[in-house]
mmCIF file of the N, C-alpha and C atoms, coordinates in Angstrom:
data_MODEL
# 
_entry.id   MODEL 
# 
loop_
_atom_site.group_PDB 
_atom_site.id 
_atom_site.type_symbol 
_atom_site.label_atom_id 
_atom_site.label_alt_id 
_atom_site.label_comp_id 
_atom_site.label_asym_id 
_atom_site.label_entity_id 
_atom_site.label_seq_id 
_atom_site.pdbx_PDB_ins_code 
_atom_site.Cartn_x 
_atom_site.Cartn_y 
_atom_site.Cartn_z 
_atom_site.occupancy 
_atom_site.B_iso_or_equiv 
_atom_site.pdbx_formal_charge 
_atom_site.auth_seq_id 
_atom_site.auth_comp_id 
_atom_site.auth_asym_id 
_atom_site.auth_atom_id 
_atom_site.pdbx_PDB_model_num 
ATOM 1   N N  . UNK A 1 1  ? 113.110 63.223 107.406 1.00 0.00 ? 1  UNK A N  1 
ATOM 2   C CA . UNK A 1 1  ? 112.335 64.016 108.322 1.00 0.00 ? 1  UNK A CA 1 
ATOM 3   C C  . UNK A 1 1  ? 110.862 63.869 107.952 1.00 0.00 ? 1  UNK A C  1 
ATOM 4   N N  . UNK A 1 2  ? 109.947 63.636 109.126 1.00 0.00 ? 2  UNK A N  1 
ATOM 5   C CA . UNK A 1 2  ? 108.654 63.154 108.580 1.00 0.00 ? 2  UNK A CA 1 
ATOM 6   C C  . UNK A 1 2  ? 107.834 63.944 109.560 1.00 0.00 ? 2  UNK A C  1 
ATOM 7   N N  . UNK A 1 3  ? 107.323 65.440 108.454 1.00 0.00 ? 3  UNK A N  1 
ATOM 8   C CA . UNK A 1 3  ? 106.976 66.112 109.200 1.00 0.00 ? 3  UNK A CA 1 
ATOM 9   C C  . UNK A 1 3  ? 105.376 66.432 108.986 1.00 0.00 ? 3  UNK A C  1 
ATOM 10  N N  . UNK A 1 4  ? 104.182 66.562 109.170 1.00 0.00 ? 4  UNK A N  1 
ATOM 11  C CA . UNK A 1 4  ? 102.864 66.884 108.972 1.00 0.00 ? 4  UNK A CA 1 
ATOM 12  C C  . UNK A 1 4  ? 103.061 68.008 108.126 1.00 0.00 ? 4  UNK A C  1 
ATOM 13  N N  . UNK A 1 5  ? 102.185 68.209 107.155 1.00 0.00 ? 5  UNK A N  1 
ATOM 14  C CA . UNK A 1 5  ? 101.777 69.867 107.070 1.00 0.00 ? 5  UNK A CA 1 
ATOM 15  C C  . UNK A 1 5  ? 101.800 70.857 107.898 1.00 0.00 ? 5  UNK A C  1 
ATOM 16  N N  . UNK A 1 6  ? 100.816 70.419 108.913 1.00 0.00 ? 6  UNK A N  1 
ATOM 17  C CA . UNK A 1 6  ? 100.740 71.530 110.396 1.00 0.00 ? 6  UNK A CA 1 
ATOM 18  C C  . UNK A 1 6  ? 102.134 71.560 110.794 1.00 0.00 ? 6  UNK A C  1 
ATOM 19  N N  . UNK A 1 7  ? 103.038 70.793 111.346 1.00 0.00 ? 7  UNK A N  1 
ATOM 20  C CA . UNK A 1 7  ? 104.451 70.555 111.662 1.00 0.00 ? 7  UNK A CA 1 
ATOM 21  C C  . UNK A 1 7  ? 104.953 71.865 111.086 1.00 0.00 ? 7  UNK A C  1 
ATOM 22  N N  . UNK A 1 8  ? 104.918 71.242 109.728 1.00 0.00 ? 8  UNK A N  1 
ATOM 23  C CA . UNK A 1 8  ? 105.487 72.561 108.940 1.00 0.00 ? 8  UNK A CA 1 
ATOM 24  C C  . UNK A 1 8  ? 105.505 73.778 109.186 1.00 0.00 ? 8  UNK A C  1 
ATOM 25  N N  . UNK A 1 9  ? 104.040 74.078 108.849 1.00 0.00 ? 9  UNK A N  1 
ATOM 26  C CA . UNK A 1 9  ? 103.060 75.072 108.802 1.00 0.00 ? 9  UNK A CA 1 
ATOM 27  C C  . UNK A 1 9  ? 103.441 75.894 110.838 1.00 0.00 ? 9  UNK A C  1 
ATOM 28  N N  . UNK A 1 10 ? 103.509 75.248 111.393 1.00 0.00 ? 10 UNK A N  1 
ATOM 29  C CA . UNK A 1 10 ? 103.939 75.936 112.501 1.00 0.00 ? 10 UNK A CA 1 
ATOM 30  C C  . UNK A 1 10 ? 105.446 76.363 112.851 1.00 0.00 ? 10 UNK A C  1 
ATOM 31  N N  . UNK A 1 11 ? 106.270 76.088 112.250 1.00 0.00 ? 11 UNK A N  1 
ATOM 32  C CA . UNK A 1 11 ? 107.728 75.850 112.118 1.00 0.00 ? 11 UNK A CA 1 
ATOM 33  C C  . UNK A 1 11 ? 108.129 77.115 111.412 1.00 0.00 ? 11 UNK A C  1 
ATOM 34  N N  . UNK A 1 12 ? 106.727 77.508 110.561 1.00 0.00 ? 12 UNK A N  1 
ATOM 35  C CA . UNK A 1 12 ? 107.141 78.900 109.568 1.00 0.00 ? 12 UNK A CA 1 
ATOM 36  C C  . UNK A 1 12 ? 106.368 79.606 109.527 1.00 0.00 ? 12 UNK A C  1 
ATOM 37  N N  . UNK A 1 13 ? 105.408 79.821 110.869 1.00 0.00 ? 13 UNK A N  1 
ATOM 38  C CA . UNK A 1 13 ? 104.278 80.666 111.488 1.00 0.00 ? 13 UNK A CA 1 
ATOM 39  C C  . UNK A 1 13 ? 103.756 80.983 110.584 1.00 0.00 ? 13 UNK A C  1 
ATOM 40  N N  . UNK A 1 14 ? 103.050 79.946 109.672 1.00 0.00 ? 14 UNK A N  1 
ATOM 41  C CA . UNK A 1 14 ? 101.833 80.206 109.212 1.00 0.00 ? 14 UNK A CA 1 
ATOM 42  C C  . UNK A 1 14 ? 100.395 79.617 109.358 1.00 0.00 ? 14 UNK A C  1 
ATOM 43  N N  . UNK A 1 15 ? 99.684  79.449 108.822 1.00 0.00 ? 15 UNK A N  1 
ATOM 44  C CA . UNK A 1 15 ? 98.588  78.891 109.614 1.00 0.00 ? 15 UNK A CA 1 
ATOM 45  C C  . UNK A 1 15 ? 98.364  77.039 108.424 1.00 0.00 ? 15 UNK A C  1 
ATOM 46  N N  . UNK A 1 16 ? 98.195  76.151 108.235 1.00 0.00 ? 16 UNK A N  1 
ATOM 47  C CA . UNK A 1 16 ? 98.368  74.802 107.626 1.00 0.00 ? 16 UNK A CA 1 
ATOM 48  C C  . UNK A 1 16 ? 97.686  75.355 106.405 1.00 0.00 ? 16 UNK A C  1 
ATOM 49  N N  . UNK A 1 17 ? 96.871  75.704 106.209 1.00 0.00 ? 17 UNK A N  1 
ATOM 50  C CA . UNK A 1 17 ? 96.070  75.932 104.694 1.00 0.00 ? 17 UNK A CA 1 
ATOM 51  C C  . UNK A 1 17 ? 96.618  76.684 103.929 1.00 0.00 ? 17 UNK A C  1 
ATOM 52  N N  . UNK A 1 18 ? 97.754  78.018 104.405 1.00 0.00 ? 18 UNK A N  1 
ATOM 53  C CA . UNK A 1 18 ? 98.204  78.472 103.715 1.00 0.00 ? 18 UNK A CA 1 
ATOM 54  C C  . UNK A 1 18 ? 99.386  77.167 103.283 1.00 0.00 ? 18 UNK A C  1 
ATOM 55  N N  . UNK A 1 19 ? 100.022 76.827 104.141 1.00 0.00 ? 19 UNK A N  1 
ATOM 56  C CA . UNK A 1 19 ? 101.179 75.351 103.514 1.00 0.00 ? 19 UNK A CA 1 
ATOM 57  C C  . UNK A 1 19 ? 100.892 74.781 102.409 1.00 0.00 ? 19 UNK A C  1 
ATOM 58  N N  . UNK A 1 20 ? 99.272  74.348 102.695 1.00 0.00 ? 20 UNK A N  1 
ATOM 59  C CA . UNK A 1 20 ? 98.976  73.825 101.571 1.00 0.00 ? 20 UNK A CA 1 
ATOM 60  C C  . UNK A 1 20 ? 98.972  74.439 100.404 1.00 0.00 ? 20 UNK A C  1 
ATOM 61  N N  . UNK A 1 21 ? 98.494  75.636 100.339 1.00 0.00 ? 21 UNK A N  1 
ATOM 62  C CA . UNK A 1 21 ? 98.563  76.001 98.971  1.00 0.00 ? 21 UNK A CA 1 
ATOM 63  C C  . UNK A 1 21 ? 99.481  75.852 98.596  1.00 0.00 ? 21 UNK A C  1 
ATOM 64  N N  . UNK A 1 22 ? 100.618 76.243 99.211  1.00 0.00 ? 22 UNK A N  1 
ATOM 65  C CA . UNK A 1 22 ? 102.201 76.015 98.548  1.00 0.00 ? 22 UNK A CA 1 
ATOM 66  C C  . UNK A 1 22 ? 102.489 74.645 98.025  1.00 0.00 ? 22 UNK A C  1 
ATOM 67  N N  . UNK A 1 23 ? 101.733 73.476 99.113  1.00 0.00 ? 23 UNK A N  1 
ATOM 68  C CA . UNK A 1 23 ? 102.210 72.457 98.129  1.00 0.00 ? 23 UNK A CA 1 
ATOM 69  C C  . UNK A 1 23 ? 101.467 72.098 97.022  1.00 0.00 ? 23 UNK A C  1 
ATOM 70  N N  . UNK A 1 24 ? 100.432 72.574 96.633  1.00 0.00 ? 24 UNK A N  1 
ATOM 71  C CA . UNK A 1 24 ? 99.683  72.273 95.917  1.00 0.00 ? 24 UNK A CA 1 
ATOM 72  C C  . UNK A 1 24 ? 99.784  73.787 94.577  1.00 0.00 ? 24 UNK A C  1 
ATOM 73  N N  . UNK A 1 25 ? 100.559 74.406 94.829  1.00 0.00 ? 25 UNK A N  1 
ATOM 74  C CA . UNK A 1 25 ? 100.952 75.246 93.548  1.00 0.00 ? 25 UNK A CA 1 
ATOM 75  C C  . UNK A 1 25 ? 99.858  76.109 93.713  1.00 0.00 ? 25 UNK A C  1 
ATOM 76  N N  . UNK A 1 26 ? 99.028  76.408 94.657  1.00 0.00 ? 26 UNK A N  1 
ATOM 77  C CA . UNK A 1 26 ? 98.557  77.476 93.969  1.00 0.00 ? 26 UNK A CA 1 
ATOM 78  C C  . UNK A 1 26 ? 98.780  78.597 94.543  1.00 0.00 ? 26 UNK A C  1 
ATOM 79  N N  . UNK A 1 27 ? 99.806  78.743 95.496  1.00 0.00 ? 27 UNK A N  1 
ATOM 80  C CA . UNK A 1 27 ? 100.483 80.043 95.962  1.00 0.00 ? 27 UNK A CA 1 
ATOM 81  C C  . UNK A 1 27 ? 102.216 79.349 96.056  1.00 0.00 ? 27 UNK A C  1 
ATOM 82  N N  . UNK A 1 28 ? 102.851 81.002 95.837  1.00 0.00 ? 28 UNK A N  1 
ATOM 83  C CA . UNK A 1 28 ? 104.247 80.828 96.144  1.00 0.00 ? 28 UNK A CA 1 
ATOM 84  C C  . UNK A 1 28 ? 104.757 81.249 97.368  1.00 0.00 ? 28 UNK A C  1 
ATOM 85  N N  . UNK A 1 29 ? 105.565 80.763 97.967  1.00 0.00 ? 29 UNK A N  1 
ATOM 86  C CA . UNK A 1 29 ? 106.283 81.566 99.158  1.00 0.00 ? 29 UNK A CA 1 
ATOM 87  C C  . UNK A 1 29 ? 107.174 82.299 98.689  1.00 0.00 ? 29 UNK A C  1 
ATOM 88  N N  . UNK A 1 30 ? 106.955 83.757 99.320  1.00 0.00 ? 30 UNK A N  1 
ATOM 89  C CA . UNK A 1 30 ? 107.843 84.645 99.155  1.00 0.00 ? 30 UNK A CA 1 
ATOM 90  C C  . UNK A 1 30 ? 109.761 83.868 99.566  1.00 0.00 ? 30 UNK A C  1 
ATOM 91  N N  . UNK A 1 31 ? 110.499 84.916 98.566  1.00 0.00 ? 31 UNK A N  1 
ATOM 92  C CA . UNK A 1 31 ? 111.979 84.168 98.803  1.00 0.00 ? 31 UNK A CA 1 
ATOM 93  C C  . UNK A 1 31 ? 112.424 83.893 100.783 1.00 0.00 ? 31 UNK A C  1 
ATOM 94  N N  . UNK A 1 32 ? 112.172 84.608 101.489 1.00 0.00 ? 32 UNK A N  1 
ATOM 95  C CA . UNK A 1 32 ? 112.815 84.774 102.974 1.00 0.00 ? 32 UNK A CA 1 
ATOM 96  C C  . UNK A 1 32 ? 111.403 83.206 103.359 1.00 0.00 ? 32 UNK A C  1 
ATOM 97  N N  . UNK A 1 33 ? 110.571 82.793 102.705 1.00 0.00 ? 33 UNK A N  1 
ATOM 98  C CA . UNK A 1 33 ? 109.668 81.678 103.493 1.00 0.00 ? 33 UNK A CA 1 
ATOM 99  C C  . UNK A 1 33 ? 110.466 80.627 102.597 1.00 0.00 ? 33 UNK A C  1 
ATOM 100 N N  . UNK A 1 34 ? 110.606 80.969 101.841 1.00 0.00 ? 34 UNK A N  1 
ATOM 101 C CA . UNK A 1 34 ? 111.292 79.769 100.857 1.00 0.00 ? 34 UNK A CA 1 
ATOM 102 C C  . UNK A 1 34 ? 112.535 78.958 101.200 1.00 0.00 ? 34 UNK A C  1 
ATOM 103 N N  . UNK A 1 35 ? 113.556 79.753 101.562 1.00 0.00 ? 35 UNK A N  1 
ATOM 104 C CA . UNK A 1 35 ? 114.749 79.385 102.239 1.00 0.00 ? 35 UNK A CA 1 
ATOM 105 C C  . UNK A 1 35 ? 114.370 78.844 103.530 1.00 0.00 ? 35 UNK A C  1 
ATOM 106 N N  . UNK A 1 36 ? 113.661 79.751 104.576 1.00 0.00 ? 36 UNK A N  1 
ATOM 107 C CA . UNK A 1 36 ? 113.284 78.815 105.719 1.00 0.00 ? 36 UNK A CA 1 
ATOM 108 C C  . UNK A 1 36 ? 112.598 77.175 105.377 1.00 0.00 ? 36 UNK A C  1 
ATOM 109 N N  . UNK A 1 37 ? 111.382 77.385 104.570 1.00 0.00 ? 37 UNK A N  1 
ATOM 110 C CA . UNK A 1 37 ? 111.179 75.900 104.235 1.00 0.00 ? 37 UNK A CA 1 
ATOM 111 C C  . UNK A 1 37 ? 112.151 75.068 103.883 1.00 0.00 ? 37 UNK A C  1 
ATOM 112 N N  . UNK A 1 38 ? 113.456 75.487 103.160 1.00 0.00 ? 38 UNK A N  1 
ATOM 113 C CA . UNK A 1 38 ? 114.478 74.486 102.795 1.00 0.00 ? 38 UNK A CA 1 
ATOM 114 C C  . UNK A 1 38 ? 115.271 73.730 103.923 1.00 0.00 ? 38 UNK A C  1 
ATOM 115 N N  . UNK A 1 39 ? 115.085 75.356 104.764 1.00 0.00 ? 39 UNK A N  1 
ATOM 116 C CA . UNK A 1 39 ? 115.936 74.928 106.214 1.00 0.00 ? 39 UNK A CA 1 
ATOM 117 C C  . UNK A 1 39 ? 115.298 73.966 106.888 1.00 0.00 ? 39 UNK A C  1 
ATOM 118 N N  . UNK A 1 40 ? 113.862 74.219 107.232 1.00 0.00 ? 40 UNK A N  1 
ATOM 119 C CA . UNK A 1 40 ? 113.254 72.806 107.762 1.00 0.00 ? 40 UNK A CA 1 
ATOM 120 C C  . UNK A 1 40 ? 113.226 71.616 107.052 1.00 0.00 ? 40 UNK A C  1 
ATOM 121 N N  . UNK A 1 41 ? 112.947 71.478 105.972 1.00 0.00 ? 41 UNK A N  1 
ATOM 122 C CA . UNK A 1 41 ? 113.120 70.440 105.157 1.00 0.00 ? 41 UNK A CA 1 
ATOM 123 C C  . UNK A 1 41 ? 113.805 69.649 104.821 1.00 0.00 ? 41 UNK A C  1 
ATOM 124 N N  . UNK A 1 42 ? 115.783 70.262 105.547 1.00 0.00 ? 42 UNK A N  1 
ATOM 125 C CA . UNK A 1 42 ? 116.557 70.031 104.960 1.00 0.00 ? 42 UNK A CA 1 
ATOM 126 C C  . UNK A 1 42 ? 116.802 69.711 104.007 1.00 0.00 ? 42 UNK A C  1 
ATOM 127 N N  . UNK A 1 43 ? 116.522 70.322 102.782 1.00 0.00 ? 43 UNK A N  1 
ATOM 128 C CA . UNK A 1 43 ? 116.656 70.877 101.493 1.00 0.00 ? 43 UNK A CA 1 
ATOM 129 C C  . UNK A 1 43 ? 117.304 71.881 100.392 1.00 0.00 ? 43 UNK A C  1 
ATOM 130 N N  . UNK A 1 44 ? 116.972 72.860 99.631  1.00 0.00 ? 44 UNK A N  1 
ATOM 131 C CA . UNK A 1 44 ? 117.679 73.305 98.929  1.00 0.00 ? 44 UNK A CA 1 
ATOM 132 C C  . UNK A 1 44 ? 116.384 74.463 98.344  1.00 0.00 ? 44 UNK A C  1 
ATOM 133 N N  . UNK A 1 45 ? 116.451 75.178 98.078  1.00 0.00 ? 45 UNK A N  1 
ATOM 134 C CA . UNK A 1 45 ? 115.513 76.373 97.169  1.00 0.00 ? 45 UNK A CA 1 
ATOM 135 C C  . UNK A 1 45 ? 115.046 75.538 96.221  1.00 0.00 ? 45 UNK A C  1 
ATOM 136 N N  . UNK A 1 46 ? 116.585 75.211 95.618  1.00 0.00 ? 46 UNK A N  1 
ATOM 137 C CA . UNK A 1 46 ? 116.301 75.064 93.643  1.00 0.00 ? 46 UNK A CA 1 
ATOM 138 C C  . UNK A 1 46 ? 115.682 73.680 94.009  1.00 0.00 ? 46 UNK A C  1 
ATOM 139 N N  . UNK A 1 47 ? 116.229 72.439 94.794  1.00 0.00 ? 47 UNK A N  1 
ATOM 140 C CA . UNK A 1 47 ? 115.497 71.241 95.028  1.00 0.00 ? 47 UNK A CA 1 
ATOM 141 C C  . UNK A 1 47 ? 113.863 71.573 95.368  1.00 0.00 ? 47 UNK A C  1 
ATOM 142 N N  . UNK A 1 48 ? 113.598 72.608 95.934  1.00 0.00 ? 48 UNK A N  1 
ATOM 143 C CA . UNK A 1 48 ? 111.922 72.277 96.218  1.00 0.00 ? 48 UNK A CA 1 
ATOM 144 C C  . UNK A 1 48 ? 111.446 73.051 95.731  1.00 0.00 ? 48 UNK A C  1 
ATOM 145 N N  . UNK A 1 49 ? 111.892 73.579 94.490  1.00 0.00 ? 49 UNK A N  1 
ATOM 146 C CA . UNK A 1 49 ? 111.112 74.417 93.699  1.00 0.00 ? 49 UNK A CA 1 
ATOM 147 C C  . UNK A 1 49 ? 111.293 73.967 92.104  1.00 0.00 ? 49 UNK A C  1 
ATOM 148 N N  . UNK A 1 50 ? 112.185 73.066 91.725  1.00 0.00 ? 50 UNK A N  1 
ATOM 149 C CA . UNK A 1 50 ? 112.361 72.561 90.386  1.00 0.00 ? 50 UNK A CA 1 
ATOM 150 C C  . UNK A 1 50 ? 111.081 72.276 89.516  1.00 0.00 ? 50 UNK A C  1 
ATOM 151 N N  . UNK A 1 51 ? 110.970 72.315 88.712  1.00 0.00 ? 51 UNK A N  1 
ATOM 152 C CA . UNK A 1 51 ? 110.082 71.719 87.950  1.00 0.00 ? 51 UNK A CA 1 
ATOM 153 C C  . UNK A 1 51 ? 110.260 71.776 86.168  1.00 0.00 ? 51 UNK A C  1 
ATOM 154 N N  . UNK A 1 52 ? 110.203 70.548 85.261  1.00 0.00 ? 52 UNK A N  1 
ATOM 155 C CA . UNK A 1 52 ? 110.352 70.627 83.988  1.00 0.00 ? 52 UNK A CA 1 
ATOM 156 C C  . UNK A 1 52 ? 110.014 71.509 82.803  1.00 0.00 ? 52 UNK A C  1 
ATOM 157 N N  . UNK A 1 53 ? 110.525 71.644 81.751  1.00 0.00 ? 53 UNK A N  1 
ATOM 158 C CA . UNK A 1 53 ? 109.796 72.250 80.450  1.00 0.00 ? 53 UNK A CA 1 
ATOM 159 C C  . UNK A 1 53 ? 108.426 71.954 80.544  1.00 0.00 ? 53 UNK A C  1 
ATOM 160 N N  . UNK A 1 54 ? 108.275 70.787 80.269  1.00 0.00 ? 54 UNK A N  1 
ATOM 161 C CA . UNK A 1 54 ? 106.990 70.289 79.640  1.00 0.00 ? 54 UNK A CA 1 
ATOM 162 C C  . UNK A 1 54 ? 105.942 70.984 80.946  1.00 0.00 ? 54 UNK A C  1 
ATOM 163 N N  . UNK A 1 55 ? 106.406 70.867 82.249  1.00 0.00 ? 55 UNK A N  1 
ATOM 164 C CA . UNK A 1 55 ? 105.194 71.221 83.019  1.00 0.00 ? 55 UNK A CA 1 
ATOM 165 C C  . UNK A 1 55 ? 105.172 73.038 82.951  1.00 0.00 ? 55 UNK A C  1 
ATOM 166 N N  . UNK A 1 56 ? 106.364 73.223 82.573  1.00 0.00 ? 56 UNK A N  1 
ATOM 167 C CA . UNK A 1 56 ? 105.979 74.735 82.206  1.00 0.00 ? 56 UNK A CA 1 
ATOM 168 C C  . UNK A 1 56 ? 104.847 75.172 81.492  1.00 0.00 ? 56 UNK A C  1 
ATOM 169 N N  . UNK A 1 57 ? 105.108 74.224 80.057  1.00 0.00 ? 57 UNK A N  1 
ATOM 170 C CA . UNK A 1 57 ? 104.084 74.476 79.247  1.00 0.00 ? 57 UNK A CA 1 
ATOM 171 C C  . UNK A 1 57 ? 102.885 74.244 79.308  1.00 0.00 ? 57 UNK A C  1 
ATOM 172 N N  . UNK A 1 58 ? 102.593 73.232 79.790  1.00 0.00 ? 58 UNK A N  1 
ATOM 173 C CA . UNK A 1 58 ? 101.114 72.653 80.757  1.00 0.00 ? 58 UNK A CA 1 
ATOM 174 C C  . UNK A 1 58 ? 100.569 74.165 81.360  1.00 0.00 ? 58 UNK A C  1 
ATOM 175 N N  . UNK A 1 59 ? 101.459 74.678 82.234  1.00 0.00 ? 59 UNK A N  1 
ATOM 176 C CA . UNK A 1 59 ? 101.106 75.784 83.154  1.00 0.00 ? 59 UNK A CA 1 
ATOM 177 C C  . UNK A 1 59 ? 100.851 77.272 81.949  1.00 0.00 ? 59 UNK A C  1 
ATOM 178 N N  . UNK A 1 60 ? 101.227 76.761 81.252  1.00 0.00 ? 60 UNK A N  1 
ATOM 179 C CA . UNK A 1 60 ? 101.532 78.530 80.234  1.00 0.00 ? 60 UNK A CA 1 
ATOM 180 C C  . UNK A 1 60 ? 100.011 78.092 79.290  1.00 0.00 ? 60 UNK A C  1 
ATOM 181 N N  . UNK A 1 61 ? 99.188  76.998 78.952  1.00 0.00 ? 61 UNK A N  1 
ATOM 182 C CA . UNK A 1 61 ? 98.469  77.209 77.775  1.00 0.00 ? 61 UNK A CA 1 
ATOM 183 C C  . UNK A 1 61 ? 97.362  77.195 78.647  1.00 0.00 ? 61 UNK A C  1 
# 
């Protein structure tokens, strides 16, 4: 599925800049936006939200 940001971003009535932050980590979607993004995405929660130890720790110091 090859969808724009905006695509997105309209799909889950928000406005594109907020999208972005999400993809760019510096905001989270609440759990009920989260699941919808999976749904468009055809995806998974835990798939588009995974991320490693090591980048934990990156994020924690």
């Amino acid at each position: 599925m090859n969808l724009t940001q905006s695509q997105v971003a309209d799909k889950l009535g928000i406005r594109a800049s907020s999208y972005q932050r999400f993809e760019s980590g510096l905001r989270i979607p609440r759990v009920g936006m989260a699941i919808q993004l999976a749904h468009i995405l055809n995806s998974s929660v835990e798939h588009l939200f995974q991320f490693s130890t090591s980048e934990m720790d990156k994020k924690e110091s």
